[in-house]
N, C-alpha and C positions, 0 to 999 in steps of 0.2 A: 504493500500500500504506500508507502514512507516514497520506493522508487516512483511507483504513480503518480506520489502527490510532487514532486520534485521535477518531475517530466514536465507534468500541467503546467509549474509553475516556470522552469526555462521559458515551454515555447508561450507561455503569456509576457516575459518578460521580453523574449524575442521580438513580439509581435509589437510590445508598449516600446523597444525603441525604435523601432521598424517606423513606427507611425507617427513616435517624436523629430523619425529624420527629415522624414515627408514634411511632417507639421512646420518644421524648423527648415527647411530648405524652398516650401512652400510662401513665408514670410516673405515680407519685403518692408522695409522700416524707411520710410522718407516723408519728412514732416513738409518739405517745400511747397507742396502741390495745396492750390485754394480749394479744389473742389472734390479733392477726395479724403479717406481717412491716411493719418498716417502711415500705418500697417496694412495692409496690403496682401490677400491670399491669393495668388495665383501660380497656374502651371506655367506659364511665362517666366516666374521669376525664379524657377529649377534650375541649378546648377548642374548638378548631378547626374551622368544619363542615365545610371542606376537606379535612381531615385527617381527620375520621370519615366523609366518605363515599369516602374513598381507603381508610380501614381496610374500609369494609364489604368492598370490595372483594376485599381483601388474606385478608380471613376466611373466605370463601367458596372458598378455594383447596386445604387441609387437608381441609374437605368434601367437596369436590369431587372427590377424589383418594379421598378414604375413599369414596367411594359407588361408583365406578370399579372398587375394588381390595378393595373389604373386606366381606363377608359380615354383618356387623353392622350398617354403614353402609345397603346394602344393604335389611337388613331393617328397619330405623328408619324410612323412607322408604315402606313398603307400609301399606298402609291396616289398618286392626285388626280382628285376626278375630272375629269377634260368639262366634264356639263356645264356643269358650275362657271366656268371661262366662258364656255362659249356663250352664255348666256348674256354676259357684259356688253354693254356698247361698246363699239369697234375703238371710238376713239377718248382720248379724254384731256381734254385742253387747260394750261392755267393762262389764265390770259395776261398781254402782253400791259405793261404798266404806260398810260398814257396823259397823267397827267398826277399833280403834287408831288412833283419835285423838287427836290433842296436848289436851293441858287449853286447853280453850278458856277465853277472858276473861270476865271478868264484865259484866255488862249495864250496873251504873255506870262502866265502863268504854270505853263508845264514846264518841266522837266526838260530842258533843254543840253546837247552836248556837243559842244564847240572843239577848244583844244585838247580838253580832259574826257577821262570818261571812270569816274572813280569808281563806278561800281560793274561787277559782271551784267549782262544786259541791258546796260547803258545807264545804270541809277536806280533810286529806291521805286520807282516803277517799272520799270524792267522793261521799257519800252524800246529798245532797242534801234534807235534813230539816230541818226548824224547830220545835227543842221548845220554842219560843213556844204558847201556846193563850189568848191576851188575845185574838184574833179568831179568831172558832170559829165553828160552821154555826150557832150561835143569832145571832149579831151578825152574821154575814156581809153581808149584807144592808143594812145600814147603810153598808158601805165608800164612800168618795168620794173623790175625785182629792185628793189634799195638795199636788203641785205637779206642772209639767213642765216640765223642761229639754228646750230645742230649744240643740244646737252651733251651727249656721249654720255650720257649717264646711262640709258637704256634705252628700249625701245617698247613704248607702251601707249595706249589711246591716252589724249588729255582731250576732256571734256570742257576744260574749266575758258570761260570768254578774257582774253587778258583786259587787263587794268592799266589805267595810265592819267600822268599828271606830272606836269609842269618838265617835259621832256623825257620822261620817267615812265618804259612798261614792265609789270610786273606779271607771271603769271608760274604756274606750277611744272616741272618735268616729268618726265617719267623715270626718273629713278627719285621721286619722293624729294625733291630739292624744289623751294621757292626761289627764285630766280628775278634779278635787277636789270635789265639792262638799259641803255644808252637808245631812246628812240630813233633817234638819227642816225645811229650807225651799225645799232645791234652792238655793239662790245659791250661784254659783261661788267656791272659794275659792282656787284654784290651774289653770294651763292647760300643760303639756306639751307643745311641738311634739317629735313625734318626723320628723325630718329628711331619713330615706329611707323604702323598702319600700311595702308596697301594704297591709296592717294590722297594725299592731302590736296586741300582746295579743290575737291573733284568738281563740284559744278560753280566756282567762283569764287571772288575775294573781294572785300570792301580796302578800300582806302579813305580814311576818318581824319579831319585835323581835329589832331588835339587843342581846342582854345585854350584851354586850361592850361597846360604846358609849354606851347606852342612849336609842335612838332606834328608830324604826319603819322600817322598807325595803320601798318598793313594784318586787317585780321580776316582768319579763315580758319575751317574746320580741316579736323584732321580726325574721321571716323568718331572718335567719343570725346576729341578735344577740342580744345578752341582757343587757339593759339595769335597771341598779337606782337610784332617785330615792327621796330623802328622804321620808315618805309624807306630814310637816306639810307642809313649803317646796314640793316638784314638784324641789328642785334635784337634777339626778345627784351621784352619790358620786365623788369625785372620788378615791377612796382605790382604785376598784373599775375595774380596765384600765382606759382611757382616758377619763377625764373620766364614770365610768360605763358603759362601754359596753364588751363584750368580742366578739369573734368567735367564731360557734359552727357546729357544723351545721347547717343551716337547722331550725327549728321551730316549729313553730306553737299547740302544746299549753304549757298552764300547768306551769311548774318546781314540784317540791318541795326539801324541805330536808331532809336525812339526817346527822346528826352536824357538824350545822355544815358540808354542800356541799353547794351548789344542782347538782340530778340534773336531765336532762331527758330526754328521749327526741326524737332527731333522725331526719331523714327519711335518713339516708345509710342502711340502718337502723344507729342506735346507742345505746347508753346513754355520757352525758357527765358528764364530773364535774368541777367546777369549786369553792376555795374561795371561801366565801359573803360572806367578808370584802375578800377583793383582788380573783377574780374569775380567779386564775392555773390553768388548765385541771390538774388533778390525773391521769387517766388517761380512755381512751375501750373502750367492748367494743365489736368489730362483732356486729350481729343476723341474720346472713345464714347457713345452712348448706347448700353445693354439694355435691351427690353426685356427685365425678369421673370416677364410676365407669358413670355412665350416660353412653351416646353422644349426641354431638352438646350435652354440659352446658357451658354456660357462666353470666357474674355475672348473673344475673337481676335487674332493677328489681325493685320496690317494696315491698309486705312491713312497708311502715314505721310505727311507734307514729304516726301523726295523729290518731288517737281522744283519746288522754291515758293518761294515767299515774296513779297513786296511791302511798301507800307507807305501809307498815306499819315506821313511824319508832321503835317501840320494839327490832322486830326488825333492822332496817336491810334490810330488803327491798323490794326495787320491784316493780309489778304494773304491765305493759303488755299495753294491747290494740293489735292491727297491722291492716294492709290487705291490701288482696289483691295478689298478683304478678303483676307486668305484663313484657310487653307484655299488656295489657287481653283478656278473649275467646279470646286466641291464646297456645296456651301451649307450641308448638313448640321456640321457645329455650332454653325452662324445663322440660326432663322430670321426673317425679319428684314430688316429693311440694310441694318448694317451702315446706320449713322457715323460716324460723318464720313465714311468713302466714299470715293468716287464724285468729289463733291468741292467746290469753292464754298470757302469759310471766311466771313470777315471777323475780326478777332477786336474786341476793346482792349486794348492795353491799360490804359488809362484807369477804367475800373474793372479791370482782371475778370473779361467776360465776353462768352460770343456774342455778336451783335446779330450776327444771321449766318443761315448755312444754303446752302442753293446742292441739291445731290441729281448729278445727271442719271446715271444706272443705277436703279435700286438693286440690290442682293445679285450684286454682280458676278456670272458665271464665266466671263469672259475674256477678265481682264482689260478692261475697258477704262483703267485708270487714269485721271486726266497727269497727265507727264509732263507738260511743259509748267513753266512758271506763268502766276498769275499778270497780267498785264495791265497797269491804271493810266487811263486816259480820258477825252470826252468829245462826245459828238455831237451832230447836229441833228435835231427830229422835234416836230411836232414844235417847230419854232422858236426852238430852246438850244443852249448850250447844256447837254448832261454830265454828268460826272457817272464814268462807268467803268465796271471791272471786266476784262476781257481774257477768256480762257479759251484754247484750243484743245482739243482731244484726241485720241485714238479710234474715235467714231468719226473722225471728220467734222466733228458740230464744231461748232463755234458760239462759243456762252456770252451773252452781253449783257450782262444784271446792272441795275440801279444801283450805284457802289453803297447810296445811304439802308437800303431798305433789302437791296437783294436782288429782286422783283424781275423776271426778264422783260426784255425790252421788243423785244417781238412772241408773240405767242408760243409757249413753249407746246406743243403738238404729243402727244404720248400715246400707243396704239399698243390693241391689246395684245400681250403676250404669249405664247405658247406654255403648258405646266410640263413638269417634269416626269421623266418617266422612271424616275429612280423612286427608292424608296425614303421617306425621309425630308427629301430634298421639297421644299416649296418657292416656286420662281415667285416673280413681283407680276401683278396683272397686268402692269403698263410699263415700258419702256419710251424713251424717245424716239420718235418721227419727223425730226424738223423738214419743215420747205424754205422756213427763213430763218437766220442766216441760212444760206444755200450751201449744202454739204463740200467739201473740197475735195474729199475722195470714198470710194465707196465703204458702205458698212453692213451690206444685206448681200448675201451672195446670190446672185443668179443666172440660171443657167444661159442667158444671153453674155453672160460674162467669159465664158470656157473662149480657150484661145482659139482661133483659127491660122495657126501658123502652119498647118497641115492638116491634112485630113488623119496622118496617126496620130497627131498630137492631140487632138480634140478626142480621137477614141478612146489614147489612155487615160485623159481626163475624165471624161464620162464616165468611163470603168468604175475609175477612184469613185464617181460620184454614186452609182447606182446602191452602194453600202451606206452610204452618209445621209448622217442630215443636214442639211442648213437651211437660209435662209433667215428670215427676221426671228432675232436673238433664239436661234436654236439651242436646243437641249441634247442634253447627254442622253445616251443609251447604251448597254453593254453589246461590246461585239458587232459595235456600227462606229465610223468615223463622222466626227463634228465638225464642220466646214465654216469657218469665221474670219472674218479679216483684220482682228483688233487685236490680236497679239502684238503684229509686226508692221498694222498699219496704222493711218491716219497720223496727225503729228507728236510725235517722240519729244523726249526730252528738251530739243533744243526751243521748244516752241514756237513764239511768231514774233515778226518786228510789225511796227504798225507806226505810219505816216500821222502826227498830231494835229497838224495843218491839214490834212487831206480828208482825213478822215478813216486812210485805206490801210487796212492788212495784208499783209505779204508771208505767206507760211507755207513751209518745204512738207511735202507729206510720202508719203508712198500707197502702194494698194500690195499687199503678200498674202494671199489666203492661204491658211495654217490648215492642219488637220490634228484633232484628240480624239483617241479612242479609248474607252475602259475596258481593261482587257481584266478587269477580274471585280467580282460582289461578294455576294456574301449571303447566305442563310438567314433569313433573321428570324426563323425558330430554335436554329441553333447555338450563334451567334452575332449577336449585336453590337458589330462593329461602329466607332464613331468615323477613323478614316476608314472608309467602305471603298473608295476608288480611287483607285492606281490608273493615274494618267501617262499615256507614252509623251512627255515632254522632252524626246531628244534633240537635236539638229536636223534631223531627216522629218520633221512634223510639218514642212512647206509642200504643198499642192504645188506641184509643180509638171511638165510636159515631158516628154525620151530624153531630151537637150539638158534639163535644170533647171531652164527657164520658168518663172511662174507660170500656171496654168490657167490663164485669163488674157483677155486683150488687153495691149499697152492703154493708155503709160505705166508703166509699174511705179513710177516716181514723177511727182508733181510739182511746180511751183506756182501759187495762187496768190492772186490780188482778190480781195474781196472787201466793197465799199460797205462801212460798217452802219453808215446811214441807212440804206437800202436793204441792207444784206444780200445785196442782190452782185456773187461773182462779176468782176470785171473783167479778167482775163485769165488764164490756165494752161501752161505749156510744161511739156516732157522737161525733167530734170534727169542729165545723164545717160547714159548709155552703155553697152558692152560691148566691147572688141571686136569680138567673133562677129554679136552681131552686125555693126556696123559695115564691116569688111565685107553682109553680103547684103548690105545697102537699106541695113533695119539700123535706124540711127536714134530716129527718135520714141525709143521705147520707155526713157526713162527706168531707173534703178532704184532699187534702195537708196537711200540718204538717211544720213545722223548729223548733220553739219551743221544745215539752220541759216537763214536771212538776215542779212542786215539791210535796212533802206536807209539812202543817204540823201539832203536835202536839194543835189546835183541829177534826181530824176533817176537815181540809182538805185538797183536793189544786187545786190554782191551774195552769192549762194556757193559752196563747198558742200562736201560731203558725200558725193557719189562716188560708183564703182570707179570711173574713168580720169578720177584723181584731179579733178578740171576744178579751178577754181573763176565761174564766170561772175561778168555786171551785164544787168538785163536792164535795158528801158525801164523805168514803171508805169510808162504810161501802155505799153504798150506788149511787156514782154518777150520784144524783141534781145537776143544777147549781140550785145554792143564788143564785150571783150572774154577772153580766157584766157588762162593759162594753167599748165598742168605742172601741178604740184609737185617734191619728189614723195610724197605718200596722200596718201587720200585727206584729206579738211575734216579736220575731228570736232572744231568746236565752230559756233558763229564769227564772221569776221570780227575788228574792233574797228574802229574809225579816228582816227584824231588828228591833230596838226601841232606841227614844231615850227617855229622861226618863220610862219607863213606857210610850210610847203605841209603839203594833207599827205597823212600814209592811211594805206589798210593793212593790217595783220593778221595770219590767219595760223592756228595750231595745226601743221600737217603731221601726224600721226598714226595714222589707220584707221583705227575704229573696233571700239571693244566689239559692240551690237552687230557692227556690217560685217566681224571676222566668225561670229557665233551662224550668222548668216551664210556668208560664203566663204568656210576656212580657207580655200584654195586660190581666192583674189583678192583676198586682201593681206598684205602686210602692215604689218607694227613699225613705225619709223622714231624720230628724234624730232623733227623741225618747225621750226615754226619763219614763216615767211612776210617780211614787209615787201609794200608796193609803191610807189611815189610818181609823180609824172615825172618822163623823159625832162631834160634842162635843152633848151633849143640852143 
């Protein structure tokens, strides 16, 4: 008995630490945050993979029991009844805001960028313009190389828009070094190692005078830090946490500056506020809303600002674009709408609180995350100057809210949805249908789309298609391929540049329809899985022709003007091409791009980032390409624009490209360089 009682008593002590590790490793203690509790339970915050795959365990048990015992449980678990859909009206509209509006700003008033450009994407609006016009479409043509910097430190994609001021550009290499150099000649005047992480300043860097001190401050993230250097010397601030260098949420997007504190937007999702001077964390908001109230909810991944950020620094408001919520495809953990993803956020800084959310895809399956940075400017409608925030997407939409209220500015269009054919899984009834703004590249697959570059190439496409579903926002099915274009299309990361004076947007996109198939489920008499499907997300998941080629008619890559009054496209031509093809006189097929637009006040719009390594200037009025020239690596980031001692340069990161190499391993190389342009001297 004595051995019995001693047995029991092991495995109950076994089990009591077992569950104080979970318990204790489950914690998370940070008082920062305004709108949650200090402490903190979640599977997020597991260190341990030991201890998170003992949790999973441990979590599936509460389940398990609800599905047994509970009628709700129960029914969450049956597959979704199509009737019920079909029954809804087809479409369901929020209408377009057309009157009480805040007194918008004046036009001398924007954001303006002449010889400097201290922030990546042109300033805390991210507006990405150069109201330079010393090189304009009469001189364009004349441009020649002024200099090029090769790091030799490695060879790796930079994403990041260089920075520049007072003769001075700054931007990040690929071997992890912040870099000074001399705009007029390129020679290096200063070299930063940054220490750890995998790239610092990945999508940008602020350049801040210090008034207080009176010196200039180069800051930017480095994965979970936030790092500020002298912008003459390269030395860290030694004034600023540790030798320069502070702990943060991990982030990847350029800092702004709000009242004297550097604001970022971190991947846990959050907004961080730290003073700009010492670097001592001030408060944090979490970005995340759970609706407890639906079965089977718990903390959902992802949702998080990696696009960037902007701010309307008069007002002390922050403007965040987010991602989509994951687990990726699978959105069973996550019911519900999945606040704030997929979704433009305006942020009060001021009194530590959203002012509004605007969400494009509800309960997103698709990855349909808007990726570019938010963009603040104002147009002209309904006889008004407005103040509005503008976001581009992977759907091709283009968002244009009422920056005070949210509110879109043309009728936002939503049409009903297809349900799921999984178990578990419940889609959102309405998705978006815009007519206005007018889409830039497709987002519905259909079979008018299949290439005609052959008669076998359209057959093996069809083949692909005869197992698949697509079409508007299709669903998953086991043992059928999912056919969508928003993985790898519509506008990426680099987003759009937009004319203030014009009115008009200028945004790089592509069209790559993707393929997912679930190649395995699950029992759920037997067991009750939460990840139930395993998605094939390799490199081989591009629909594509015999050739490689995407399996659709060009352009596979875009460059659009679209007037933001109207929303009505103004112009739209093939961005890039392929070798092969061209050689047998398919030129204008357009490519993937990661590169991004710049518009200049000289009737120019300067675009990089295709397979063919071309860095061209297009008309804007028109479209037309006025110039090129081919890079020695493909255009990794948006050009930058500025001027020294009177004469205008452009600058452009040529790199490769992380996204265009996951794409096409076998065309795209990793390089060093980054390229200035100047006009010829007569």
């Amino acid at each position: 008995m004595k051995i019995i009682k001693y047995l029991f008593s092991a495995i109950f002590g076994i089990i009591l630490i077992a569950c104080t590790a979970v318990i204790y490793d489950l914690a998370y203690y940070d008082p920062s945050y305004v709108n949650r509790n200090s402490i903190t339970f979640s599977k997020q915050n597991i260190n341990s993979k030991k201890i998170k795959k003992l949790y999973s365990h441990i979590e599936k048990i509460p389940y398990k029991i609800g599905y047994l015992f509970l009628d709700s449980h129960k029914q969450f678990w049956q597959v979704e009844d199509p009737v019920a859909r079909d029954n809804l009206e087809l479409l369901k509209i929020i209408p377009a805001k057309k009157d009480n509006f805040k007194e918008g700003i004046k036009i001398k008033n924007i954001e303006k960028n002449y010889s400097n450009w201290f922030r990546s994407h042109g300033g805390y609006s991210n507006i990405r313009f150069s109201s330079l016009d010393t090189i304009n479409r009469s001189n364009v043509k004349n441009l020649e190389v002024a200099w090029i910097y090769n790091s030799k430190d490695n060879k790796k994609s930079i994403q990041a828009n260089p920075v520049v001021k007072d003769g001075r550009v700054y931007f990040p290499t690929p071997g992890n070094f912040i870099v000074c150099l001399d705009a007029i000649t390129g020679k290096e005047i200063w070299k930063y190692k940054v220490k750890r992480g995998f790239q610092a300043a990945k999508r940008g860097l602020l350049l801040w005078q210090d008034q207080k001190n009176d010196f200039l401050r180069l800051i930017f993230t480095n994965d979970d830090q936030l790092i500020t250097l002298n912008a003459k010397t390269g030395k860290p601030i030694k004034e600023f946490g540790k030798n320069g260098i502070i702990k943060i949420g991990s982030s990847p997007t350029t800092p702004t500056i709000i009242d004297e504190q550097i604001v970022i937007g971190s991947v846990v999702p959050a907004v961080e506020v730290y003073d700009a001077y010492t670097g001592k964390l001030k408060w944090k908001y979490y970005l995340r809303k759970i609706n407890n109230d639906l079965v089977n909810s718990r903390d959902f991944k992802g949702g998080s600002p990696w696009g960037g950020i902007s701010s309307d620094n008069q007002n002390g408001i922050l403007f965040l674009t987010t991602g989509n919520a994951a687990p990726y495809f699978v959105g069973i953990q996550r019911p519900g709408k999945n606040l704030y993803a997929d979704s433009v956020i305006a942020f009060d800084v001021r009194n530590k609180k959203i002012k509004w959310y605007f969400q494009e895809t509800c309960h997103d399956l698709w990855n349909n995350d808007i990726a570019g940075p938010p963009i603040l400017t104002t147009i002209n409608k309904y006889g008004k100057r407005i103040d509005v925030v503008v976001a581009v997407s992977k759907t091709g939409n283009t968002l244009i809210l009422d920056r005070n209220t949210g509110e879109p500015i043309f009728d936002f269009v939503k049409k009903k949805a297809p349900v799921s054919k999984l178990p578990g899984q419940r889609t959102c009834e309405y998705q978006p249908s815009l007519k206005l703004p007018e889409p830039f590249s497709r987002n519905e697959f259909l079979l008018e789309h299949v290439t005609n570059k052959s008669l076998e190439d359209k057959n093996h496409v069809m083949k692909q298609l005869n197992s698949s579903n697509y079409g508007f926002y299709p669903t998953f099915e086991v043992d059928k391929f999912t056919i969508s274009y928003n993985l790898w299309g519509g506008a990426q990361w680099p987003g759009a540049s937009i004319d203030p004076d014009k009115n008009i947007l200028y945004v790089t996109s592509h069209d790559l329809p993707t393929k997912f198939k679930i190649f395995s489920s699950f029992d759920i008499n037997k067991n009750l899985e939460f990840k139930t499907n395993i998605l094939d997300i390799g490199k081989n998941n591009k629909l594509d022709d015999l050739e490689g080629y995407p399996g659709i008619t060009p352009p596979w890559g875009s460059l659009t003007a679209l007037n933001l009054n109207s929303g009505k496209i103004i112009w739209q031509v093939p961005l890039g091409y392929f070798d092969e093809l061209k050689n047998r006189g398919l030129e204008d097929t357009g490519t993937a791009n990661f590169g991004g637009a710049t518009a200049t006040a000289g009737n120019l719009v300067f675009a990089g980032g295709t397979l063919d390594k071309l860095i061209r200037a297009f008309d804007s009025e028109s479209g037309e390409v006025l110039w090129s020239y081919k890079l020695p690596y493909i255009g990794s980031a948006p050009p930058t624009v500025y001027e020294v001692n009177g004469e205008q340069f452009i600058i452009i990161p040529a790199t490769g490209g992380m996204s265009l190499a996951r794409i096409y391993p076998d065309l795209v190389e990793q390089g060093d360089a980054f390229v200035a342009f100047k006009l010829k001297k007569n």
